[in-house]
N, CA and C atoms as an extended XYZ file, in Angstrom:
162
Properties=species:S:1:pos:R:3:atomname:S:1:resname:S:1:resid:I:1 pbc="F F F"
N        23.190       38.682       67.311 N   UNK     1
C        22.513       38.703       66.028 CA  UNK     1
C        22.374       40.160       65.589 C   UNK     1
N        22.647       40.399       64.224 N   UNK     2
C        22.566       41.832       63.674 CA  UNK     2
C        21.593       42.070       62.955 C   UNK     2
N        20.409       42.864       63.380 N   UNK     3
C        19.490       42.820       62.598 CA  UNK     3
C        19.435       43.942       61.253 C   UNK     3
N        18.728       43.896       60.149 N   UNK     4
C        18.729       45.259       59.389 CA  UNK     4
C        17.808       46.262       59.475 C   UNK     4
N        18.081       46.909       59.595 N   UNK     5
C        17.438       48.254       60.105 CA  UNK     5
C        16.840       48.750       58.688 C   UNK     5
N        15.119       48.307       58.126 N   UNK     6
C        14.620       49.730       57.271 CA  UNK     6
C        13.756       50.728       57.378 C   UNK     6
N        13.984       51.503       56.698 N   UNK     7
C        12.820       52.706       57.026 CA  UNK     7
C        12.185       52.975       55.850 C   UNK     7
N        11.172       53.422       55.546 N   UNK     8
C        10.423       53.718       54.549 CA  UNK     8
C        10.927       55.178       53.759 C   UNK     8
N        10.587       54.731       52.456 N   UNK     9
C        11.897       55.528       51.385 CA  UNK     9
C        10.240       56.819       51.560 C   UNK     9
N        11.013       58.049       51.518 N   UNK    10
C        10.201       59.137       51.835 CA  UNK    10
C         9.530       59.402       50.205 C   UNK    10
N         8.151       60.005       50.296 N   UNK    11
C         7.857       60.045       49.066 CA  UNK    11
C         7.845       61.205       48.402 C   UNK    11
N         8.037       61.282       47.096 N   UNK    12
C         8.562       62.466       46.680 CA  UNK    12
C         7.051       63.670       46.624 C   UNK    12
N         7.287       64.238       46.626 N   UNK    13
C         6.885       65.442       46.486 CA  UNK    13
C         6.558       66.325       45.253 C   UNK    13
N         5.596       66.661       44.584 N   UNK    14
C         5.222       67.375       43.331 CA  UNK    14
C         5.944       68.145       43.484 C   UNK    14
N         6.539       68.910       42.433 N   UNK    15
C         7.695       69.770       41.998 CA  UNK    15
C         7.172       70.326       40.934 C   UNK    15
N         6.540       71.638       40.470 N   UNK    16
C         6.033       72.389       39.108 CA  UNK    16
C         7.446       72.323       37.939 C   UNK    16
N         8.662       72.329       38.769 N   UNK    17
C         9.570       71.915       37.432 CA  UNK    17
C        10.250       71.156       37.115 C   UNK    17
N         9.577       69.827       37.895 N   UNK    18
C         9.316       68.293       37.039 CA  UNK    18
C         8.834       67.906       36.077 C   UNK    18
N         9.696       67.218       34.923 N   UNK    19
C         9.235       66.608       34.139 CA  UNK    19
C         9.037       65.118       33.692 C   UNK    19
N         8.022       64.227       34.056 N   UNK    20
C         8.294       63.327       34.150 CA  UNK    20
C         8.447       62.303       32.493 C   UNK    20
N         9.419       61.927       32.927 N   UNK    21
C        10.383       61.367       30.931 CA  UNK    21
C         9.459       60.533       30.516 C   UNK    21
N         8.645       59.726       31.354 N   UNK    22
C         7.560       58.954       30.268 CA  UNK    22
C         6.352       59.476       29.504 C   UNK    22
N         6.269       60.992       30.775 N   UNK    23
C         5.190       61.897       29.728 CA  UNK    23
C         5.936       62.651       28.381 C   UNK    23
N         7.102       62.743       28.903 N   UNK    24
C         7.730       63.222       27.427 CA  UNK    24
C         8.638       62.155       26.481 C   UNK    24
N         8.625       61.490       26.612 N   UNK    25
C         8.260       60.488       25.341 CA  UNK    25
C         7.104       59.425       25.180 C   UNK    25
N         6.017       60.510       25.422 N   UNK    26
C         4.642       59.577       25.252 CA  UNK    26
C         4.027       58.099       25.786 C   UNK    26
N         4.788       57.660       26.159 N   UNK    27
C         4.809       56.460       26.561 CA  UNK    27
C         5.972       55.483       25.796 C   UNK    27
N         6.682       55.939       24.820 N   UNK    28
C         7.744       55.476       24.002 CA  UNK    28
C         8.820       55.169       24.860 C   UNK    28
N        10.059       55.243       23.822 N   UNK    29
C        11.446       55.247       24.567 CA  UNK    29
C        11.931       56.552       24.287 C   UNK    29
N        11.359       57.319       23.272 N   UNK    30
C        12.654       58.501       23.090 CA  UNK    30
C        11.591       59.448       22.807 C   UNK    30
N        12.407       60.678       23.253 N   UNK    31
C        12.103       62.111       22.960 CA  UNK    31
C        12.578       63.060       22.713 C   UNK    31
N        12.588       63.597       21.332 N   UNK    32
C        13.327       64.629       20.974 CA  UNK    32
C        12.835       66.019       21.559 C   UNK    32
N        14.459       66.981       22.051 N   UNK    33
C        14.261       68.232       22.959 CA  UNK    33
C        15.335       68.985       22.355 C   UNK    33
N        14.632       70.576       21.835 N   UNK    34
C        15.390       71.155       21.232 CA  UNK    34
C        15.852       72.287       22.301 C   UNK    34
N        17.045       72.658       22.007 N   UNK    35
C        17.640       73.860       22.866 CA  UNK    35
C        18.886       74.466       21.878 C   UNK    35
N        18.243       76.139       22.571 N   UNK    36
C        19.341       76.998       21.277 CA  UNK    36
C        19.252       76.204       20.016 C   UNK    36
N        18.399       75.576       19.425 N   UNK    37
C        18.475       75.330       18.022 CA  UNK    37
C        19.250       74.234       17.739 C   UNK    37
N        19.729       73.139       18.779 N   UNK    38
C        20.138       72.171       18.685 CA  UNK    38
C        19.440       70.966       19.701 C   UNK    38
N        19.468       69.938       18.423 N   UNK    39
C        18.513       68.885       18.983 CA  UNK    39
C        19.184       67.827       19.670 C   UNK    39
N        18.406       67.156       21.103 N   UNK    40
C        19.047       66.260       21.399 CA  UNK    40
C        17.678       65.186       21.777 C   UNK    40
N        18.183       64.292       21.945 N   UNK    41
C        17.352       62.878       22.271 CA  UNK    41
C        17.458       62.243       23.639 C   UNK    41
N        16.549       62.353       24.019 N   UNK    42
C        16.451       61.336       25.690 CA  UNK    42
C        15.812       60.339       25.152 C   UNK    42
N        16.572       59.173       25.786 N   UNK    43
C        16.359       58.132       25.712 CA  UNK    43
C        15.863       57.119       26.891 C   UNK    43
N        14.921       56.681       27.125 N   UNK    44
C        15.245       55.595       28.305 CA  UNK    44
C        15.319       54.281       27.923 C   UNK    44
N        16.237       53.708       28.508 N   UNK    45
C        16.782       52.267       28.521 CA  UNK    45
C        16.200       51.361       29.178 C   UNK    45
N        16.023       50.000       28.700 N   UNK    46
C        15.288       48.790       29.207 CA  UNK    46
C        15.511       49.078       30.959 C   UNK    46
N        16.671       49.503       31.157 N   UNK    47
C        17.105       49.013       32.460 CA  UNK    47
C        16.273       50.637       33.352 C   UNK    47
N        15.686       51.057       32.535 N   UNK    48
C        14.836       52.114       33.236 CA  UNK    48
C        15.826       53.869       33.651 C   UNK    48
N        16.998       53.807       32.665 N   UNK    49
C        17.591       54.857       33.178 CA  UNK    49
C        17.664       55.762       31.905 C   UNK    49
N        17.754       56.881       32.027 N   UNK    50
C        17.545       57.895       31.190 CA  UNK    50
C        19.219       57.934       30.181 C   UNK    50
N        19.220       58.496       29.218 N   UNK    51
C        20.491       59.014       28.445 CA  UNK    51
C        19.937       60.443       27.000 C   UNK    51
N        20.765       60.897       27.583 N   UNK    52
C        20.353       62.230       26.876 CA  UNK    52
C        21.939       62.761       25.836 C   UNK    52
N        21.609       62.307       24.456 N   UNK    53
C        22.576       62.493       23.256 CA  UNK    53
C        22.346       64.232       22.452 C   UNK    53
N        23.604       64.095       21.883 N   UNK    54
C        23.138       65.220       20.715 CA  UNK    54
C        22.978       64.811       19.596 C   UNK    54
């Protein structure tokens, strides 16, 4: 018999240059982020994953 072997997923760690995407889009889906004067949009998706457009 083969059993599965798990281990507990390690927990992350505060990071000062983390940003976490639901604080920056408020609790929304999107957040506009400007750089060099051009704007782009993060988005997160139902399925919980980020996308970042120009």
């Amino acid at each position: 018999m083969i059993r599965a072997q798990t281990t507990a997923q390690p927990e992350l760690q505060p990071d000062p240059t983390w940003h976490d995407a639901r604080a920056l889009t408020q609790g929304g889906q999107t957040a506009t982020i400007v750089l060099d004067g051009k704007i782009y949009t993060l988005r997160i998706t139902r399925a919980g994953k980020l996308i970042l457009t120009k």
